[in-house]
Backbone as JSON Lines, residues from 0, in Angstrom:
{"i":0,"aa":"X","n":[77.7,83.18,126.43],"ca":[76.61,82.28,126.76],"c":[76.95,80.89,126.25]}
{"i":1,"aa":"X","n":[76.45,79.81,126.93],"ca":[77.18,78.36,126.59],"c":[75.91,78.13,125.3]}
{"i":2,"aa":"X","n":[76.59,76.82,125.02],"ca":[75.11,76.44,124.05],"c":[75.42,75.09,124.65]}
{"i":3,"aa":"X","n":[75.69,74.05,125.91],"ca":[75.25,72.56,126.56],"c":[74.76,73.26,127.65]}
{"i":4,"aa":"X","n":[73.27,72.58,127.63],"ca":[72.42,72.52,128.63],"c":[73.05,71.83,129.38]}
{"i":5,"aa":"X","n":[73.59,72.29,130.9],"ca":[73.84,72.11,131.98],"c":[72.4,71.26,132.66]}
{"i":6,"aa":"X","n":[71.48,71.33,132.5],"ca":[70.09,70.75,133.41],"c":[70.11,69.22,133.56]}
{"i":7,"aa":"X","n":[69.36,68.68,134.6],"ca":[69.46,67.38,134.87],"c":[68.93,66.58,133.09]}
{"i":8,"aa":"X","n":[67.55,67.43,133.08],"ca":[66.59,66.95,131.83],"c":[66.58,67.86,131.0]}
{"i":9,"aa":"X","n":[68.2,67.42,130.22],"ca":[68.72,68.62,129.09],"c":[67.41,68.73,128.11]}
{"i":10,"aa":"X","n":[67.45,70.68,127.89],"ca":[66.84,71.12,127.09],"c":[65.03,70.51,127.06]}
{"i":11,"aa":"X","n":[65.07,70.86,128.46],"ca":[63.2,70.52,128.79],"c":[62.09,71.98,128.64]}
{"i":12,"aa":"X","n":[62.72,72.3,128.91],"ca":[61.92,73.99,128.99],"c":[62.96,74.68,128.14]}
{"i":13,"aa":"X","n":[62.38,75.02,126.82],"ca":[62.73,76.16,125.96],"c":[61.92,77.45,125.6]}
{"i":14,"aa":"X","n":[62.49,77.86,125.58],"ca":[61.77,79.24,125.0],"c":[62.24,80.2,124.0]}
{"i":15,"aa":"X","n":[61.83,81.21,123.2],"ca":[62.09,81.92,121.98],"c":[61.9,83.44,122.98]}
{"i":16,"aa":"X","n":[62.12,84.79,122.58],"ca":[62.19,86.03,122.9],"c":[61.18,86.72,121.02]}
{"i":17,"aa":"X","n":[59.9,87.0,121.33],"ca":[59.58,87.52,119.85],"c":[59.54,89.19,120.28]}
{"i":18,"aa":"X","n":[59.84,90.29,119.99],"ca":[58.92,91.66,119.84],"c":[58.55,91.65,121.75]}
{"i":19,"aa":"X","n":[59.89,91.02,122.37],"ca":[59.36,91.47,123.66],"c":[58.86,90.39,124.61]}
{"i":20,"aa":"X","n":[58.0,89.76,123.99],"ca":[57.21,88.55,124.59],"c":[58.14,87.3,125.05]}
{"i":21,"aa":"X","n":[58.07,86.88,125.66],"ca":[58.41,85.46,126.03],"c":[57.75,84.15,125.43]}
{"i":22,"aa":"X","n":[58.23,83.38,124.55],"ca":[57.17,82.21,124.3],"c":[57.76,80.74,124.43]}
{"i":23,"aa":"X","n":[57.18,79.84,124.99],"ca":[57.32,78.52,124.82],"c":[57.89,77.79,123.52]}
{"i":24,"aa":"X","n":[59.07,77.14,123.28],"ca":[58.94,76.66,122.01],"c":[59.15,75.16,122.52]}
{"i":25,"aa":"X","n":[59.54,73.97,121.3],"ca":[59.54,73.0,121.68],"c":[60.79,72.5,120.26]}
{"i":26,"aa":"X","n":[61.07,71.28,120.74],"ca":[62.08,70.84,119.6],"c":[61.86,70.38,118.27]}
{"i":27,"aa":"X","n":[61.61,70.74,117.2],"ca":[60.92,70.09,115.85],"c":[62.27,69.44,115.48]}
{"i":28,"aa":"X","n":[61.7,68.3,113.71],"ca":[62.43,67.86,113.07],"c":[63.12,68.53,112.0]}
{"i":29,"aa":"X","n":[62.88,69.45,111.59],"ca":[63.19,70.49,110.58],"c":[62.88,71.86,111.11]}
{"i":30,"aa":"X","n":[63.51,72.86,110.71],"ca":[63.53,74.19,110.91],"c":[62.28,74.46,110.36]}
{"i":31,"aa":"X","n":[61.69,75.38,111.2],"ca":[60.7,76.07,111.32],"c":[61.11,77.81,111.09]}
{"i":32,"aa":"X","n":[59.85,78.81,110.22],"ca":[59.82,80.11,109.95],"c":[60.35,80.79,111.43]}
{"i":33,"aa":"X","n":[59.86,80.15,112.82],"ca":[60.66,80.69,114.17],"c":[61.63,80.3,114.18]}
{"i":34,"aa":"X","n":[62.04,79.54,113.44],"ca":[63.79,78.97,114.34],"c":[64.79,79.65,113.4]}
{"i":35,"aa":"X","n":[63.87,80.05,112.08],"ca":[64.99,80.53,111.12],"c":[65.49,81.86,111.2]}
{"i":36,"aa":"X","n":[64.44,82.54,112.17],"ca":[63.88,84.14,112.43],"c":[64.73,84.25,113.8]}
{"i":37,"aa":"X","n":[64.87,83.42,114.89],"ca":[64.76,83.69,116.3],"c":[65.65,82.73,116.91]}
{"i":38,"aa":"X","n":[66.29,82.99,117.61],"ca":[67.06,81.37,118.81],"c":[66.65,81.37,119.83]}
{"i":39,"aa":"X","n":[66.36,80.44,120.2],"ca":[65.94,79.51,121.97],"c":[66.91,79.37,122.4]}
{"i":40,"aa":"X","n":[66.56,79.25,123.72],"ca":[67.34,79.3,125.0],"c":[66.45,78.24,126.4]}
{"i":41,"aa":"X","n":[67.77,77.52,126.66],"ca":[66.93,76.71,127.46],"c":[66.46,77.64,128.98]}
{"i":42,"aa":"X","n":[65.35,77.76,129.63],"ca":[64.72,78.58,130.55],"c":[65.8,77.97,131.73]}
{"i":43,"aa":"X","n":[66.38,76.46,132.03],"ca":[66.45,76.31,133.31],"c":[68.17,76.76,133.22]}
{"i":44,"aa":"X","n":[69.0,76.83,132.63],"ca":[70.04,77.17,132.8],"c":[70.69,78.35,131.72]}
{"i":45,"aa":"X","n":[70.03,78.64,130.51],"ca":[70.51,80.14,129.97],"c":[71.06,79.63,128.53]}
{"i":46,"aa":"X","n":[71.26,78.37,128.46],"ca":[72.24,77.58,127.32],"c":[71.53,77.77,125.9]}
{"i":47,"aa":"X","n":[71.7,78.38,124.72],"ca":[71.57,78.57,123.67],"c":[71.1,77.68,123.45]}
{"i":48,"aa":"X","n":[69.77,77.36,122.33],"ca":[69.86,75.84,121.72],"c":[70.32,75.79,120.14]}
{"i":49,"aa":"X","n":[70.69,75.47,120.14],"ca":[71.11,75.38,118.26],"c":[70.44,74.55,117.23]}
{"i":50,"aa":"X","n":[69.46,74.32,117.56],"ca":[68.55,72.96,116.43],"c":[67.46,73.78,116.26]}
{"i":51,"aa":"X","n":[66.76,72.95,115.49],"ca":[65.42,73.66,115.16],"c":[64.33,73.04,116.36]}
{"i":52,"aa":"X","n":[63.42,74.65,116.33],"ca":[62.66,74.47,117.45],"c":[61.09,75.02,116.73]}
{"i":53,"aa":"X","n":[59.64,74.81,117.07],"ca":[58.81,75.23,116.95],"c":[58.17,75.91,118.43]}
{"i":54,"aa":"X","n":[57.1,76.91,117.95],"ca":[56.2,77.44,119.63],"c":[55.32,76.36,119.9]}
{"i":55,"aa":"X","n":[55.24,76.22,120.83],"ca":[54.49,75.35,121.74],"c":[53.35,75.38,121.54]}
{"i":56,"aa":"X","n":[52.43,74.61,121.6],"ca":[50.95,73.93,121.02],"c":[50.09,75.25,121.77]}
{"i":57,"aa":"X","n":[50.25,75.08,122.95],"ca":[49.7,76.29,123.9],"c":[49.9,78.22,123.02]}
{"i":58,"aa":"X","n":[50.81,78.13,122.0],"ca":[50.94,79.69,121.85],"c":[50.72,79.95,120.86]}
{"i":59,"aa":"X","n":[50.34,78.65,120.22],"ca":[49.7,78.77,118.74],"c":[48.54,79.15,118.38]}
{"i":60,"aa":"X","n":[47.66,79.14,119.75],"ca":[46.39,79.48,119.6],"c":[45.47,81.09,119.54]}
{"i":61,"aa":"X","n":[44.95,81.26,118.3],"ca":[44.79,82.95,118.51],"c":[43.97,83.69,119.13]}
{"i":62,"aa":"X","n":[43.98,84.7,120.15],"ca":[43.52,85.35,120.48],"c":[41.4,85.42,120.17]}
């Protein structure tokens, strides 16, 4: 698997894999408890991301 986003608008849509689920993440400034636990992958071309990432505002919200 590569880790350079091939996409026009590198590394726009990321996402994390938790316990099955699919989730949105997004790019933070520091590592986050998900990024230290889990790796993203950009959705539009498959490319690993290697930085720290947080879940998306949308998946933070509980049930």
């Amino acid at each position: 698997m590569s880790t350079a986003c091939t996409c026009p608008a590198r590394w726009r849509r990321l996402y994390t894999v938790i316990e099955g689920m699919r989730y949105k993440v997004e790019p933070a400034a520091a590592d986050t408890a998900t990024s230290l636990l889990f790796r993203a992958w950009c959705a539009g071309c498959g490319a690993e991301y290697g930085h720290p990432f947080r879940l998306g505002a949308r998946d933070l919200n509980a049930a």
